[in-house]
C-alpha positions in Angstrom: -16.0 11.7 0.8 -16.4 14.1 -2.1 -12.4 14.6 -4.3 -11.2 17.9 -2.7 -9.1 18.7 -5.8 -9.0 18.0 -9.8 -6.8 20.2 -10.9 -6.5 19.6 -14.6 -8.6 18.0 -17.6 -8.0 14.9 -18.5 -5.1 14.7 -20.7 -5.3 13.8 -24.1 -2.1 11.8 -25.6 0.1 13.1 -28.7 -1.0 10.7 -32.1 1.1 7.8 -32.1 1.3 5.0 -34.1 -1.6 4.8 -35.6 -3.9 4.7 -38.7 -3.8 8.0 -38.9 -7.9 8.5 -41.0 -9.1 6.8 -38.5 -7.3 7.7 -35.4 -7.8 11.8 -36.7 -12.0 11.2 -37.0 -11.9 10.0 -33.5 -10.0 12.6 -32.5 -11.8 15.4 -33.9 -15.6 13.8 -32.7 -14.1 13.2 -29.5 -13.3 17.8 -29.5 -16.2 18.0 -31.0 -18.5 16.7 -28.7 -19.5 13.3 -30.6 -18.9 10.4 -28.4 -20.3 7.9 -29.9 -18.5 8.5 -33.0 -14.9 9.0 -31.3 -16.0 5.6 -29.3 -16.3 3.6 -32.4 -13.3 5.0 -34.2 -11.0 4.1 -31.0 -12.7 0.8 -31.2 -12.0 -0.2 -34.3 -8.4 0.9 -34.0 -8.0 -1.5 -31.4 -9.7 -4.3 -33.1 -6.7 -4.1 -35.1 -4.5 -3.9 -32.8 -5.2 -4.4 -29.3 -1.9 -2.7 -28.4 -2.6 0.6 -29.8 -1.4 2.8 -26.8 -3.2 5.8 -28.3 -5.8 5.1 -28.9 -6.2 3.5 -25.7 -5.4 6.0 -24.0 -7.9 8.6 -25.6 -10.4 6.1 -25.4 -10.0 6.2 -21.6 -10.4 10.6 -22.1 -13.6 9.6 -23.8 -15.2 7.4 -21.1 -13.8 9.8 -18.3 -15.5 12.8 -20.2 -18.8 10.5 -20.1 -18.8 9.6 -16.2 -17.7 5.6 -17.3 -15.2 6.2 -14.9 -14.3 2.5 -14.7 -14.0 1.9 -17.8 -12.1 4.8 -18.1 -9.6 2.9 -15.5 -9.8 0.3 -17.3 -8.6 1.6 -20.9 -5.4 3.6 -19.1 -4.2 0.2 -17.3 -4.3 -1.2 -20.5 -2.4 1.4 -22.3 0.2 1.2 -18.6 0.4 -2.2 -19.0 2.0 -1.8 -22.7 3.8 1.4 -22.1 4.5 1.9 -18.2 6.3 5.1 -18.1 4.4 7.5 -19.8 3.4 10.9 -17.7 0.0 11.6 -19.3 -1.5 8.2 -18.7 -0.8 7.9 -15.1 -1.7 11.8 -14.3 -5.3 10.6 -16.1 -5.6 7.5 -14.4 -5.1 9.0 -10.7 -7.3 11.6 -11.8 -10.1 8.8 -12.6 -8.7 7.2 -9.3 -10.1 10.6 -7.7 -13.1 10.4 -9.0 -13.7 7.3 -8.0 -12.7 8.5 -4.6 -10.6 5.8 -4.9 -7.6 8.3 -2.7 -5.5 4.8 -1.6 -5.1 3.3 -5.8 -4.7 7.2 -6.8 -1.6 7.4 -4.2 1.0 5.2 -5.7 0.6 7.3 -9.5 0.9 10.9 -8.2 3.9 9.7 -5.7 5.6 8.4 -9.2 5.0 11.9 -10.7 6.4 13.7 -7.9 9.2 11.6 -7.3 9.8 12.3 -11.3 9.7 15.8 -10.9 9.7 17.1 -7.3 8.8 21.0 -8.3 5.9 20.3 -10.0 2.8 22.1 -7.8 0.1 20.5 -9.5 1.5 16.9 -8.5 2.1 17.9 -5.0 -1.5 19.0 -4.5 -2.6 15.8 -5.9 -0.5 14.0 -3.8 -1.5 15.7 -1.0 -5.2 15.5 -1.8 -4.7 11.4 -1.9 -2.7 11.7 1.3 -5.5 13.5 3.3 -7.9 11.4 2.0 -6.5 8.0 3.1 -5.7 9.3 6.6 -2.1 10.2 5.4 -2.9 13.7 7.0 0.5 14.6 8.2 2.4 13.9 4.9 0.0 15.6 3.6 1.0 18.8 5.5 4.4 18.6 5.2 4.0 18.5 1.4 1.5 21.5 1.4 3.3 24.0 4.4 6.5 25.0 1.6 3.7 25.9 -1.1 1.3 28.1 1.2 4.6 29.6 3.2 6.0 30.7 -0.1 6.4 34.4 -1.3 2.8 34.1 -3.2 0.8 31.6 -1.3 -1.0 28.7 -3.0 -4.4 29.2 -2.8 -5.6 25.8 -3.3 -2.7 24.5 -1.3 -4.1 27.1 1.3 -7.7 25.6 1.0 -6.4 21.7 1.1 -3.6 22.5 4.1 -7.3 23.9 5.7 -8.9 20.7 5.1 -6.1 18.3 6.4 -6.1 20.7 9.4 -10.0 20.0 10.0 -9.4 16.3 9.2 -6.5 16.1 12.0 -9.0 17.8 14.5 -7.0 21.3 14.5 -9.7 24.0 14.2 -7.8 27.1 14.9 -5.5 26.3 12.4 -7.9 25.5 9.8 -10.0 28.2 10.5 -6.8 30.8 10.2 -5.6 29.0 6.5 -8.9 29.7 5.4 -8.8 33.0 6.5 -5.3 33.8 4.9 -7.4 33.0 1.5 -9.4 36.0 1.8 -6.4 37.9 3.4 -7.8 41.2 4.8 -10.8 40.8 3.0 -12.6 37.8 4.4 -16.2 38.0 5.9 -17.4 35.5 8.6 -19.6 34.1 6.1 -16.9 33.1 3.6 -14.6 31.6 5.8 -17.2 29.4 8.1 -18.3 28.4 4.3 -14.6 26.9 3.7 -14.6 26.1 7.2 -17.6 23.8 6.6 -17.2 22.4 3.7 -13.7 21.1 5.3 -15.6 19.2 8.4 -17.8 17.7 6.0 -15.5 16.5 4.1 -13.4 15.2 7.5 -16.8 13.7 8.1 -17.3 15.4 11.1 -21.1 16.7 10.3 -21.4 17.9 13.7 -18.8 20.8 13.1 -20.1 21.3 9.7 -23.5 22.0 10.4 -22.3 24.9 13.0 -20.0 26.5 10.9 -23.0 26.7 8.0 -25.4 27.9 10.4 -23.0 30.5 11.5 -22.9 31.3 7.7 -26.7 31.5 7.4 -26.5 34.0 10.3 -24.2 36.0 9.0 -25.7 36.0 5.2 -28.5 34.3 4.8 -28.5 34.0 0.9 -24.8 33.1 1.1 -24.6 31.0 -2.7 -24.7 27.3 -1.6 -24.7 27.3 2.2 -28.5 26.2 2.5 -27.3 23.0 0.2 -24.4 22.5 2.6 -26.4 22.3 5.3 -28.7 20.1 4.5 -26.3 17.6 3.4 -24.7 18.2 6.9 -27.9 17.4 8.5 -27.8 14.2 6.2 -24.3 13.0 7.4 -26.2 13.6 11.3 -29.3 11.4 9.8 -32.0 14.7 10.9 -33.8 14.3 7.6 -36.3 16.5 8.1 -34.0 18.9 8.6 -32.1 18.2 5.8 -35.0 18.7 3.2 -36.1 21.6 4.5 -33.0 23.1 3.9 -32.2 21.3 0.7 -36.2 22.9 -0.4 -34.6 26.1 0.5 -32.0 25.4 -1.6 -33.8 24.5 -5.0 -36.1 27.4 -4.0 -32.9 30.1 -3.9 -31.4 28.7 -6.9 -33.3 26.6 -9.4 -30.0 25.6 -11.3 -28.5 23.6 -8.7 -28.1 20.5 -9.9 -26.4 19.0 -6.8 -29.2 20.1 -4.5 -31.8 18.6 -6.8 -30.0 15.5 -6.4 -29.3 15.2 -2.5 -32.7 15.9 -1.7 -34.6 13.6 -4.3 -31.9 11.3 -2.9 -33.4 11.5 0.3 -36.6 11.4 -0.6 -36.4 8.1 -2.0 -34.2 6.9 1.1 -37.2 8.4 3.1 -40.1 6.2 1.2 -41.1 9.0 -0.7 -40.9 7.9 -3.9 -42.8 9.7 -6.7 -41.6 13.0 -4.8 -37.6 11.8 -5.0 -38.1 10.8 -8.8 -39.7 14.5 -9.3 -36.2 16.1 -8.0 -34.2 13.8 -9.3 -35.4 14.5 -13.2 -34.7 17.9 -12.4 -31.5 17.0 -11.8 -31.2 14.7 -14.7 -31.8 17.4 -17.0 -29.2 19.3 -16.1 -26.5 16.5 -15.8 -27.8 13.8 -17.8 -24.8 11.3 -17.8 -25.2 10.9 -13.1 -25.0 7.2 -12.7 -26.0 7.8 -9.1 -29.4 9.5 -10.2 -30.3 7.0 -12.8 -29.8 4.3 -9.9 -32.4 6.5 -7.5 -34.6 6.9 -9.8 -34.3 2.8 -10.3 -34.7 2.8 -7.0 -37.7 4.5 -6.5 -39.2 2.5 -10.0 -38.9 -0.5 -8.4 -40.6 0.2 -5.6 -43.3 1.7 -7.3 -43.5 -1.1 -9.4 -42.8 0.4 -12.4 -40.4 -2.4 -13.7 -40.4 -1.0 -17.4 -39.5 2.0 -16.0 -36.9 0.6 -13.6 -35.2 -1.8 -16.3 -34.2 1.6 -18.6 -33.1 3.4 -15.8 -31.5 1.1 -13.8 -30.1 -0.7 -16.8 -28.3 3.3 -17.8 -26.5 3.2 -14.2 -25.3 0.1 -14.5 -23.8 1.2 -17.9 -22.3 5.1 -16.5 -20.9 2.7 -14.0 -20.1 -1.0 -14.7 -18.7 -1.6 -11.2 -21.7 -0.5 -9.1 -23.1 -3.4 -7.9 -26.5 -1.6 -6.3 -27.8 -1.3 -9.6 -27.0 -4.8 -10.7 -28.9 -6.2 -7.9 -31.9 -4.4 -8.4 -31.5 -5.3 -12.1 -31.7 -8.7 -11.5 -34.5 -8.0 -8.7 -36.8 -6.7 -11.7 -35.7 -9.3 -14.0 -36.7 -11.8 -12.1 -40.2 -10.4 -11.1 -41.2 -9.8 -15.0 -40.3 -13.6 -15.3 -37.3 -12.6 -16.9 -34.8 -15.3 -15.3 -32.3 -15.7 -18.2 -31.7 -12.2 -17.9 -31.6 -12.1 -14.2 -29.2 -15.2 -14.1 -26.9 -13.1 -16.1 -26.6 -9.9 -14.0 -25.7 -12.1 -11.2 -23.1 -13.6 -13.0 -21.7 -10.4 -13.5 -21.9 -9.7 -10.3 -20.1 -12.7 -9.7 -17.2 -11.4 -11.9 -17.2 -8.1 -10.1 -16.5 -9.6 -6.7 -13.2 -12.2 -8.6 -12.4 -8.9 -10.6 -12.2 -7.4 -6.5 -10.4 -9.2 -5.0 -7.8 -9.9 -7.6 -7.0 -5.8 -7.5 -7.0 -6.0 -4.0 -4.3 -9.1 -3.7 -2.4 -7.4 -6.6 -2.4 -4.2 -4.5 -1.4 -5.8 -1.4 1.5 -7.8 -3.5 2.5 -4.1 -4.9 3.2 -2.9 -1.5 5.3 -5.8 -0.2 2.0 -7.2 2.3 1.6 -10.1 0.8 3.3 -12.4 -1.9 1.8 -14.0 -4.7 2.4 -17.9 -4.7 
């Protein structure tokens, strides 16, 4: 399920302690633009000293800003597990938790912030976004109804209170929140668009198909709703469907990247695999950091048997996204084919460390939550 919500940029934290030549280059390439640079400057901070909370915790901005969402994770728990209480860090890591559509670990940091400070819309719609999405759906309500009943509605609370509605199976009232959005003004088209996008993301592709058909009737070159569509029809596994309307997509607007992407996806899922990787570097070009399209085009390379090809690309996901263990496998799969078994032995090993790493968070999660003790 795609994050209903993000709100607000990842934060960056105030200059600590630190050495302050270094610490400003990194923070200047890392406005600027220049990863690379701000990477190494953080780095070498914290070769120094590992404890450097800021820098650790801009280092996690970096790697969020990049798509190395776990990594990203990785540098805020650090810079928590020195300094527990600080605002900024937990806002970013919940944020990377969303990303990571991750809605269950995001929960317990935005509860924190709104139990810090109750008034605070932004956290509630966070909270309520992680709510909804781990089948919390009546919390989730209850925190959204004061913010869309007030004075001057919410209208992002309006749009997630629409969505936990569609989620919990209540179409008339979804249908009606999304309406209220519009006020007077709304056309059939733009609320069966909301109304769509809701049931997909309350997996319920049946629903979701409907309402973007009605859309489609109503305006045919509604912005998007051929995309929608499609990716409906691939929730209801009708591919054929779904590329013709993804086709239709591209064809109506040759800048969207996301539509590039679902329907090369397909492609390769489909077999077709020179056809996918044409889409897909489309997309690339657009969005050159995806993890997920470096791994289909992988995918596809492989098959094709064009290992050289495969490696760089598969070797690029792996590295957007150090916990994705599709990528590995294939890795290794290609490794081992070119004869390359020291190399292969290795991604399986951290593959290995993936799985401990997994199910150490999970015990430590369950032990957070009283389900289990430690010994």
């Amino acid at each position: 399920m795609a994050t209903f919500l993000l709100l607000v940029p990842f934060a960056s934290m105030a200059q600590m302690e630190t050495p302050k030549h270094t610490f400003d280059s990194a923070i200047q390439a890392l406005n600027a633009g220049n990863f690379r640079e701000a990477e190494s400057g953080f780095q070498r901070i914290l070769a120094d000293d590992p404890e450097n909370v800021s820098a650790l915790a801009n280092l996690g901005v970096l790697y969020a800003r990049t798509h190395r969402l776990q990594l990203s994770i990785d540098a805020y728990q650090r810079a928590l597990h020195i300094q527990p209480n600080l605002r900024e860090v937990q806002l970013d890591l919940g944020l990377a938790y969303l990303k990571t559509e991750e809605y269950g670990k995001a929960l317990p940091y935005f509860q924190r912030l709104h139990e810090q400070d109750p008034s605070n819309q932004q956290t509630v719609k966070l909270l309520a976004t992680s709510l909804i999405s781990s089948n919390h759906v009546p919390e989730g309500i209850k925190l959204l109804k004061p913010l869309t009943e007030a004075k001057e509605p919410d209208p992002a609370a309006e749009y997630l209170l629409g969505i936990a509605y569609s989620k919990a199976g209540l179409g008339e009232q979804a249908q009606e929140a999304f309406t209220t959005l519009f006020s007077e003004n709304a056309t059939p088209a733009q609320v069966n668009f909301l109304l769509g996008k809701a049931y997909y993301e309350a997996t319920d592709f049946k629903a979701a198909q409907q309402a973007f058909q009605i859309v489609i009737q109503n305006d045919s070159r509604f912005p998007g709703a051929h995309r929608e569509l499609g990716k409906a029809y691939i929730g209801l596994h009708r591919d054929a469907e779904a590329q013709a309307e993804l086709k239709l997509a591209v064809d109506a607007d040759p800048e969207d990247a996301s539509a590039y992407y679902y329907l090369g996806a397909l492609l390769v899922q489909s077999g077709r695999f020179s056809d996918g990787i044409k889409y897909l570097k489309k997309m690339q070009a657009m969005e050159p950091d995806s993890w997920a399209c470096y791994f289909y085009m992988g995918k596809a390379e492989v098959e094709l048997r064009k290992n050289a090809e495969a490696i760089h690309d598969l070797v690029q996901a792996s590295s957007l996204n150090p916990s994705d263990l599709g990528a590995l496998y294939l890795l290794s799969r290609v490794y081992r084919s070119e004869g390359r078994t020291s190399d292969a032995n290795m991604i399986m090993q951290r593959v290995a460390a993936l799985h401990i790493s997994a199910l150490d968070a999970e015990r430590s999660a369950l032990h957070e939550a009283g389900i289990v003790k430690e010994p």
